[in-house]
C-alpha positions in Angstrom: -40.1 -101.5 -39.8 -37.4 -99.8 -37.6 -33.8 -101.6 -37.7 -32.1 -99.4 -35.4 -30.4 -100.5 -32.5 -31.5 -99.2 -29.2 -29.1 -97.8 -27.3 -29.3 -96.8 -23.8 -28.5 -93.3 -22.5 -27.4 -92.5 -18.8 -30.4 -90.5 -17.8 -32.8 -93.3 -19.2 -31.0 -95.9 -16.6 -33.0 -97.5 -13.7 -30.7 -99.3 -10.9 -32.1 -101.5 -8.5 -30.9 -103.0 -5.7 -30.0 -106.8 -5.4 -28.9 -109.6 -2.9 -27.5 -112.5 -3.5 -26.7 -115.0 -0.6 -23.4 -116.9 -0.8 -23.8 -119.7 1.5 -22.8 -123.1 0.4 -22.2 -122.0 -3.1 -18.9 -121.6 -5.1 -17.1 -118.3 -5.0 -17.0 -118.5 -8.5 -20.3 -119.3 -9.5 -21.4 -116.6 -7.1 -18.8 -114.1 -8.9 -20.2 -114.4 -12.4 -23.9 -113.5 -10.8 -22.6 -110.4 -9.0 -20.5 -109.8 -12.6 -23.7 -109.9 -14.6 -25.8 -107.8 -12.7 -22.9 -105.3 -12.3 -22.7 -104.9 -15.9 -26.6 -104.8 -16.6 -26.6 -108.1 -19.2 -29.8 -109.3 -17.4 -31.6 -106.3 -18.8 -33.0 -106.3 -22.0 -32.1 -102.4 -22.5 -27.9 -103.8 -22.1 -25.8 -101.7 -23.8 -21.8 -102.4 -23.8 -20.2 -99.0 -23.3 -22.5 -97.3 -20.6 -22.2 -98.6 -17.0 -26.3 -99.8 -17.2 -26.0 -102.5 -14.5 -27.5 -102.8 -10.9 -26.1 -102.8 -7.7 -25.0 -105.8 -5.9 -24.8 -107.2 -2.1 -23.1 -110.0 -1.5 -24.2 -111.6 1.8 -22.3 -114.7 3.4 -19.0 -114.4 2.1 -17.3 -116.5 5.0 -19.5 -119.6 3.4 -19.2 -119.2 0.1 -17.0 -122.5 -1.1 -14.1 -123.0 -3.4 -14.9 -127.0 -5.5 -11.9 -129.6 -5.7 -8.8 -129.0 -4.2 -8.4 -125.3 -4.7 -8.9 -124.7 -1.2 -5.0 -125.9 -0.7 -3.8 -125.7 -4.3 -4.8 -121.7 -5.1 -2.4 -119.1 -5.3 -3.3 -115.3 -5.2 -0.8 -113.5 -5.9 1.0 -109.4 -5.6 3.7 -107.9 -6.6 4.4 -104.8 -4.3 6.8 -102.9 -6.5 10.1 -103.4 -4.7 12.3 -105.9 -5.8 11.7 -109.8 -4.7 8.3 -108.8 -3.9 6.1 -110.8 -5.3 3.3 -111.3 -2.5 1.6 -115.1 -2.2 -1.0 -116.0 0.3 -2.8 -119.4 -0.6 -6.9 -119.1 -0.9 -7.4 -121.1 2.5 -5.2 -118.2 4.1 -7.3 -115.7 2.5 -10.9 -117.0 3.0 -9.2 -117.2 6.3 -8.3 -113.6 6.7 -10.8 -111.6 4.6 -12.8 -113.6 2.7 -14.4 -110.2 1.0 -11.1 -109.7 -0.6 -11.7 -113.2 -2.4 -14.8 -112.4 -3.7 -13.7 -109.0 -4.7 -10.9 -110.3 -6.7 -13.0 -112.8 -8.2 -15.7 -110.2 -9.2 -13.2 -107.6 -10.6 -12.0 -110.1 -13.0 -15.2 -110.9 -14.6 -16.0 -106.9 -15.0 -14.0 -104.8 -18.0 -10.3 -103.7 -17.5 -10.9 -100.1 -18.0 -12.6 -97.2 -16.5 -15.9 -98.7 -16.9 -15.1 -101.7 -14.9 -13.4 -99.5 -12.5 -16.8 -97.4 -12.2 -19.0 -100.6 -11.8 -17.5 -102.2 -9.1 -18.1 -99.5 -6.9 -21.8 -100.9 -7.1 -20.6 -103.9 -5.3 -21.3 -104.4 -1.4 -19.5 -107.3 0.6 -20.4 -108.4 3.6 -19.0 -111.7 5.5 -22.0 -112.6 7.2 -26.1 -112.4 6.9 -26.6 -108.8 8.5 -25.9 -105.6 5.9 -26.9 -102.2 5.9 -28.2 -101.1 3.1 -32.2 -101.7 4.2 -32.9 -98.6 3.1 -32.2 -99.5 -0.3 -35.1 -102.0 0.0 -33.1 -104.7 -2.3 -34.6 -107.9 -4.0 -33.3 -111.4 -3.4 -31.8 -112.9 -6.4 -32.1 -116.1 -7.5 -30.1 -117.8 -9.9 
């Protein structure tokens, strides 16, 4: 009986391509998704310190929905560097402006605060509405 664990190495790693459609459903929900295929946890070869995840289009981001009152209520926040600042634009204003940035923000958090985070979420596409162009790619719908 073998009771090593498998570990996976970077040459051994197969990326695919996914899409996941954000229309009518909460930013967050959609976020933690994007998050797990990013960091490869829906693969049974996972392994924590080696960027083994897939990459990730995000169609629809102009629909995706924020639940309760967080529309009005959410705060996202910057601080510039300068003194007195701090940067606030409320997540109606946002969704408003660039509703990609929302989701980005939201995704980022959900990935590690390091390098490998950093290196994941440059598999992430964003795209406001249903048309992207990454065809070639040939990604697979998923469904969650």
């Amino acid at each position: 009986m073998n009771n090593t664990t498998y570990s996976a190495k970077k040459n051994e790693i197969e990326r695919k391509w996914y899409i996941i459609d954000a229309e009518n459903k909460p930013l967050g929900r959609v976020a933690t998704e994007a998050a797990k295929l990013l960091r490869g946890k829906h693969k049974p070869t996972y392994t924590p310190n080696i960027d083994c995840g897939d990459h990730v289009i995000v169609i629809n981001c102009d629909k995706a929905i924020l639940t309760g009152n967080k529309m009005n209520d959410k705060k996202y926040t910057h601080f510039t560097g300068y003194i007195g600042n701090m940067k606030e634009i409320s997540a109606k204003d946002l969704m408003a402006k660039d509703s990609t940035k929302a989701m980005m923000h939201a995704i980022k958090g959900m990935l590690p605060h390091n390098t490998l985070g950093r290196q994941m979420l440059t598999k992430v596409r964003l795209y406001k509405g249903a048309e992207h162009d990454n065809q070639a790619q040939k990604p697979e719908v998923w469904e969650y």
